[in-house]
KOLRO-223234 format. One record per residue (C-alpha): x, y, z. Coordinates in steps of 0.25 Angstrom, whole numbers, plus 5000, padded with zeros to 4 digits. Layout:
N
XYZ
...
***
This chain:
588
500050005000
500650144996
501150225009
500050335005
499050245006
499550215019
499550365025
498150375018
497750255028
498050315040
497150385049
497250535050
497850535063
498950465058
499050555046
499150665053
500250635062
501350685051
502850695055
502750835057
501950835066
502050935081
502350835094
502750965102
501450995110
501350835114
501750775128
502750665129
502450555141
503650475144
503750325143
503250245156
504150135162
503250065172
504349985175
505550075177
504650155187
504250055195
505850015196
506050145200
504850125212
505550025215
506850075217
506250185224
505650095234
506950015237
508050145239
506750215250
506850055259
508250055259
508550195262
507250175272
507750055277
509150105281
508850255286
507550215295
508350095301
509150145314
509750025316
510850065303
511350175314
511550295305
511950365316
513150275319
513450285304
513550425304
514550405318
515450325309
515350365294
516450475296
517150425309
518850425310
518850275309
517950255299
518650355290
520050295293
519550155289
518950245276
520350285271
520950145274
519750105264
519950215253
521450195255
521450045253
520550045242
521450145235
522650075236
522049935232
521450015221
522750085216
523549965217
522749855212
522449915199
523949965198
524249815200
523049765193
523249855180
524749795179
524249645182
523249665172
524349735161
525149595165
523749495162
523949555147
525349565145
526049465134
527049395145
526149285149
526949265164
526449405166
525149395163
524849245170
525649295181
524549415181
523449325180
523949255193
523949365201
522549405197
522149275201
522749255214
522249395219
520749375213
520549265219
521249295233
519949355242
520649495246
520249445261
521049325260
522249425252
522149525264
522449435274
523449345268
524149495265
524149515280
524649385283
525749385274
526849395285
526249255288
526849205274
528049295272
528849365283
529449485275
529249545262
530449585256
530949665244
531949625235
532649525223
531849405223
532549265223
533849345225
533949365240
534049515237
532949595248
532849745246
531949765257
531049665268
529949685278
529149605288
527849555281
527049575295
527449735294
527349755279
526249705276
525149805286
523649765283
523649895277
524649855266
523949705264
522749775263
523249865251
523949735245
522949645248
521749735240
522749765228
523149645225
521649605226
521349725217
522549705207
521849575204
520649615200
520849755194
522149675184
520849615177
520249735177
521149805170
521549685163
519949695157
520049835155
521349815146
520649695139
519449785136
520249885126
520249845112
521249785106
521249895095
521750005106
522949925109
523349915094
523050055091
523950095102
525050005098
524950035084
525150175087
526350135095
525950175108
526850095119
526349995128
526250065141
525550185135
524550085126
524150035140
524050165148
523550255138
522750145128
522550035134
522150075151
521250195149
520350115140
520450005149
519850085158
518550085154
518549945156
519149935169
518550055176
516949995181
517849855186
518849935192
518150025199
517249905206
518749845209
519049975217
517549965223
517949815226
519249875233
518549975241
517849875246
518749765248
519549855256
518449805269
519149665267
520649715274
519649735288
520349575289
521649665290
521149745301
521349865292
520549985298
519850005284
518550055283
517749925285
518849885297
518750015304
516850005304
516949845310
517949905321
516750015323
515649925323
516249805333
516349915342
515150005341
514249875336
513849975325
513749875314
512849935302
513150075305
514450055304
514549955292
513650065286
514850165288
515750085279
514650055269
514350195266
515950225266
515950105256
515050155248
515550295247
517050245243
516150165232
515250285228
516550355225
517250255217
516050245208
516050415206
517650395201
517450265194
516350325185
517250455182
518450385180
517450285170
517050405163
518150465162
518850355154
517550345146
518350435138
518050385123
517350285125
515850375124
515650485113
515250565123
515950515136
515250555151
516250675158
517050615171
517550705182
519050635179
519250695165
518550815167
519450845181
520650805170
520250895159
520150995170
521650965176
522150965161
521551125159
522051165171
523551105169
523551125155
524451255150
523851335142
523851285127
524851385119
524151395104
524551295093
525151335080
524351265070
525151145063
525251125049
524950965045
526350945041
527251005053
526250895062
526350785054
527550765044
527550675035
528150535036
528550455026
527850315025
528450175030
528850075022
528049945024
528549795022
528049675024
528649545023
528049395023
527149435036
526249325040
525449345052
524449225058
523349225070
523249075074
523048995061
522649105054
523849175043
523249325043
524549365034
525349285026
526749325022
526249465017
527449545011
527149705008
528049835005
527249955006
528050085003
528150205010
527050295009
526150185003
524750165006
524350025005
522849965006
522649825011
521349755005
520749605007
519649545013
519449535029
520349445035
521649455024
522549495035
522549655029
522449705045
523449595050
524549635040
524349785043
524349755057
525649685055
526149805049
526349885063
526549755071
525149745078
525149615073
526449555073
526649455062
527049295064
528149315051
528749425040
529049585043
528449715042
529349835042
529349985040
530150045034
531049935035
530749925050
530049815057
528949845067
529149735075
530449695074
531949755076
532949695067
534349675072
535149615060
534449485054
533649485067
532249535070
531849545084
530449585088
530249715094
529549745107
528249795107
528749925112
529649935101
528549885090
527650005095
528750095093
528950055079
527450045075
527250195079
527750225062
526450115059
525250195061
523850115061
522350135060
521550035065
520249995058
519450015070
520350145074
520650115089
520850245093
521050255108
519550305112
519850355126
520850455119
520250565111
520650605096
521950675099
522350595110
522150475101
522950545089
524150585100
524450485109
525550395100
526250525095
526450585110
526650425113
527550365104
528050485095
528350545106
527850665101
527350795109
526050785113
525650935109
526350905094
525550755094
524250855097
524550945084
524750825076
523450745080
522550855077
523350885063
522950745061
521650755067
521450885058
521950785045
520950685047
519950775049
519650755064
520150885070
519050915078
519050765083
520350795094
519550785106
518450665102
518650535107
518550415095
517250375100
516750495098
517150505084
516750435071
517250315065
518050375054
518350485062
518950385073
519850315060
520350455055
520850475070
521450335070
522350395057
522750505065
522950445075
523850345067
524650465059
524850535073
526150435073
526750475058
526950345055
527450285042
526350185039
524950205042
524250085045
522550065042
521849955047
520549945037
520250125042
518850125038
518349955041
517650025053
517050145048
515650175043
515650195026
515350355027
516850355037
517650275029
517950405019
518350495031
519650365035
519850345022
520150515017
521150515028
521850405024
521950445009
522450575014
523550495021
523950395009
524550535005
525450555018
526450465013
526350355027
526250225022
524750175024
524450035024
522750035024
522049895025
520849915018
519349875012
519150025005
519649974991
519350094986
520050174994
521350074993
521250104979
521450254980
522350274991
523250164993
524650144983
524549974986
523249884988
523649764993
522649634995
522549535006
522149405007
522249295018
523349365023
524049375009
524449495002
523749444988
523949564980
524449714980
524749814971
524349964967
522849994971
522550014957
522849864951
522649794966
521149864965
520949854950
521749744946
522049634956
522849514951
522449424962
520949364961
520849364976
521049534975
520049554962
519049464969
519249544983
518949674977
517849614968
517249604982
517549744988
517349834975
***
């Protein structure tokens, strides 16, 4: 039936209701939940008996809580309490962060001798620890300090006199503490992706500053809701050293009580101190949360920690002198491109050959598109070429220089990990899902391995991350976090960020696989314009059609097998190998 049929069916009321029409003059009645209202009653009705119960009750002895709740002994035993659990806290994540760095360290005796310790210490009640720590004179006589197995002592002391219950108590609640916060932290470490940690090598960040700068504060957003209950569970477990005859809080109220018989009012006096050390655990924990919420919202909740830190940055900071504007080519000089060789590499995972003695020379300046189906081993290979993965046989060098490897006459021995990220800082890479660092903002993102690795100034790495920022057309982007950015926004960072280093050969790892179609021009513009840089870029690609204009050499993979290569124009046009005409009848 025609739609004007249809409208002529309707009753006039319905025909008059037309989109246009004025809603402004009616009243708007908002939905009813019956059930959420009744929850509420409920609710209600439960929070007026308890508070009933407790204030018409005299037999809780208000008045003797009020006698005791801000007596001398009580807030003696109060301190002993805050001091305890600062010190447990303080110390056993200390001990518990470098346990948890040992669990996933590469030397297996470390990790397993970790492992152990956690173990042991979990499953010891901190009881049963206390008093076998307060007893320990009972096993040893003396604790000494000096060369073991040598005979050699530096210093002794009687067990008895060292070890006060004070002292157990604080090794006995961080050694409880260590065990649990190592998983912790352990969990919070396992929680970041694996692509921060490649990014961060790729850029040739060292070790300890990939872990305290990378690694740890994103970590933390992991490790912050369990640790904060382990601090709580500290807190707490600081009532269990009253074995010791420590005059803590809890030790201090039983003293009262046995004497004045004041049971519940004086249990009450604890309780409520209890639950004030708790109330304010919980105000820093969800400031300290937000705070390192930093990138991971668009639009992230203010904390009282950073905005009390932006405060102390203006107020220490001097005032800024003005900045000469820069011209591009006093920021970033030109640097002439790497040579690449590649020679018989074969790489495998388990049974399965991902590369299979793939030989390549790509000359200075070149740029080079990878094609091939998923799977043919373009990623691995370009992967290889910076050493993030390293290769089972065959040589990769730059400029006659092996990544991994130092050559000392007919002799190659492998290079420490220190050493490779040194040498990979002239690699520059962009990742096919970017992994930029999101709790850094654009600039800090773009400066870190200069200031880091380069060693450069930090004000000089500033004015040539936003020269960058202002190539890629992202100069009003300094401030944003990534999340807060577009996906082919967040790309054209990961090149800046990447050319931040000046390095001879720019890697790409499949730039615009990840992007939505309308982004994939913005990524692919930028990298046009730096085919004319003169870096060597190596680009693992599915745009055909791009490889055909930018790049010098197309060469195509398969099974992890170079099949074919040669200038974009016969690879493309004219392939001699069936396998590369009947790859590109599939993708043109």
């Amino acid at each position: 039936m025609p739609l004007a049929a249809n409208v002529a069916d309707l009753p006039a009321q319905a025909r008059a209701a037309s989109p246009g029409r004025d809603f402004s003059g009616f009243r708007v009645v908002p939905a009813r939940y019956p059930a959420r209202t009744t929850g509420t009653i409920f609710a209600g009705l439960v929070i007026a008996g308890v508070l009933y119960s407790v204030l018409s009750n005299p037999r809780w002895g208000w008045d003797v809580f009020a006698e005791w709740f801000f007596a001398e002994p009580v807030l003696v035993g109060l301190g002993r309490t805050l001091l305890l659990t600062a010190l447990g806290t303080v110390l056993g994540f200390l001990f518990g962060t470098l346990l948890a760095l040992a669990r996933v360290s590469g030397s297996p005796l470390l990790s397993g001798l970790a492992w152990g310790y956690v173990w042991l210490f979990r499953s010891i009640p901190l009881i049963v620890l206390l008093l076998i720590l307060n007893n320990l004179g009972y096993l040893y006589d003396t604790i000494w300090l000096g060369v073991p197995f040598t005979g050699i002592t530096l210093a002794s002391w009687q067990t008895t006199q060292a070890i006060t219950p004070f002292l157990a108590a604080v090794i006995g609640l961080t050694l409880n503490a260590s065990a649990f916060s190592s998983e912790i932290v352990r969990g919070g470490i396992l929680a970041v992706d694996q692509g921060q940690h490649e990014a961060a090598a790729a850029l040739g960040l060292p070790r300890r500053r990939q872990v305290s700068r990378i690694v740890l504060p994103q970590a933390m957003r992991t490790i912050l809701p369990t640790a904060f209950n382990e601090v709580i569970s500290i807190a707490k477990g600081t009532s269990q050293v009253y074995i010791l005859a420590l005059p803590e809080l809890f030790y201090t109220i039983q003293v009262i009580y046995r004497r004045n018989l004041e049971v519940i009012p004086l249990l009450m006096v604890a309780t409520v101190w209890y639950l004030v050390i708790l109330s304010v655990l919980s105000f820093v924990q969800r400031h300290v949360e937000r705070y390192y919420a930093r990138g991971a919202l668009r639009n992230p909740p203010p904390s009282l920690i950073g905005t009390a830190l932006k405060r102390l940055r203006r107020a220490s900071a001097p005032a800024r002198p003005a900045v000469p504007a820069v011209s591009p080519s006093s920021v970033l000089p030109a640097r002439q491109g790497g040579e690449i060789r590649i020679t018989n590499v074969s790489k495998s995972f388990g049974p399965l050959k991902v590369l299979d003695a793939v030989s390549l020379a790509l000359r200075p300046g070149s740029v080079t598109a990878i094609i091939g189906q998923s799977g043919s081993g373009k990623s691995t290979l370009l992967r290889a070429i910076n050493h993030l993965e390293r290769v089972d046989a065959g040589f990769i060098a730059i400029d006659g220089d092996l990544i991994g490897y130092r050559q000392d006459g007919d002799t190659l021995y492998e290079l420490k990990e220190k050493d490779i990220l040194a040498r990979r800082v002239d690699v520059g890479m962009v990742f096919q899902s970017f992994n930029l660092f999101p709790h850094l903002t654009v600039i800090e993102n773009i400066v870190e391995a200069p200031v880091t690795v380069r060693g450069l100034p930090r004000a000089q790495a500033v004015a040539e991350a936003r020269e960058l920022l202002a190539r890629v057309g992202l100069a009003d982007k300094a401030d944003a976090y990534p999340r807060q950015l577009s996906g082919g926004q967040q790309q054209r960072v990961a090149i800046a960020r990447a050319l931040a280093l000046r390095p001879k050969v720019l890697l790409f790892d499949e730039p615009t696989s990840a992007l939505d179609p309308e982004l994939v021009g913005e990524v692919l513009d930028v990298i046009k314009e730096l085919s004319l840089s003169g870096t060597t870029l190596v680009i693992v690609t599915h745009e055909i059609g791009f490889a055909r204009e930018v790049a010098d050499q197309v060469v195509f993979m398969e099974d992890g097998r170079i099949l074919e290569q040669g200038p974009p124009s016969r690879v493309l046009t004219a392939p001699d190998h069936p396998r590369t005409r009947e790859f590109l009848a599939k993708v043109l």
